[in-house]
N, C-alpha and C positions, 0 to 999 in steps of 0.2 A: 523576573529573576530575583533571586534571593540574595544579602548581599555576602552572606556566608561563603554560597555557591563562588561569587569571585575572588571572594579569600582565599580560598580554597586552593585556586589556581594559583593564587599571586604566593602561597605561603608552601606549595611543593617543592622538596629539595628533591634533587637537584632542581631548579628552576627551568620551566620548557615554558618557552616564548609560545602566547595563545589569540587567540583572534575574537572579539567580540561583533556576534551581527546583531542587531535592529531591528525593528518590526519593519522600517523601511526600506530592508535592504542594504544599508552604508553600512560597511565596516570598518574595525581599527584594531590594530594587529598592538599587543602588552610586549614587545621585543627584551623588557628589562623590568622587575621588580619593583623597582622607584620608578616606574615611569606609572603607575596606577595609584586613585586614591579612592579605597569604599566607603561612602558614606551611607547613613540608613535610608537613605530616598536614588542617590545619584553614585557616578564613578569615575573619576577626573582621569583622562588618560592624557598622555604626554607625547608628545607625538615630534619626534626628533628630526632633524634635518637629513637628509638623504643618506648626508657626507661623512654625518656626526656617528663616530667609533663609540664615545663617551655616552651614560645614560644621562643627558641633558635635553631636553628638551625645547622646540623650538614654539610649538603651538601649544595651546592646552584647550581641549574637549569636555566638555561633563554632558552627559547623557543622562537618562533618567532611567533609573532600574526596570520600570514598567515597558519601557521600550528595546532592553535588551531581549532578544528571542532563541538567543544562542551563544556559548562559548566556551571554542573547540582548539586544541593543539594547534599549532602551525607548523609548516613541513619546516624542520632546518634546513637551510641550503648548507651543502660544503665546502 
């Protein structure tokens, strides 16, 4: 994956919460703008507490470009 490609995502207005999968399958859902960081190899995802309303982040992820195989909208709940 290109890292434009998830620019691309993180930089759409209105912003729509999207999902990134894996070659292996695991996924990690971008719920908020600041919560993603593209770098030219990798993409830090932020990944918040259950509970947490605020884009803060509780864990942090970086995955490697070559390993992402896909990323697609995620449904809003209402």
């Amino acid at each position: 994956m290109r890292s434009e490609d998830i620019r691309e995502f993180l930089q759409h207005k209105p912003f729509q919460p999207f999902r990134i999968t894996l070659t292996d399958g695991q996924t990690y859902e971008v719920r908020h703008p600041e919560l993603a960081m593209v770098g030219r190899s990798t993409v830090a995802i932020g990944l918040p507490a259950p509970t947490e309303p605020n884009p803060v982040y509780d864990r942090l992820v970086t995955v490697s470009l070559l390993h992402v195989m896909q990323v697609e909208p995620c449904e809003v709940s209402s």
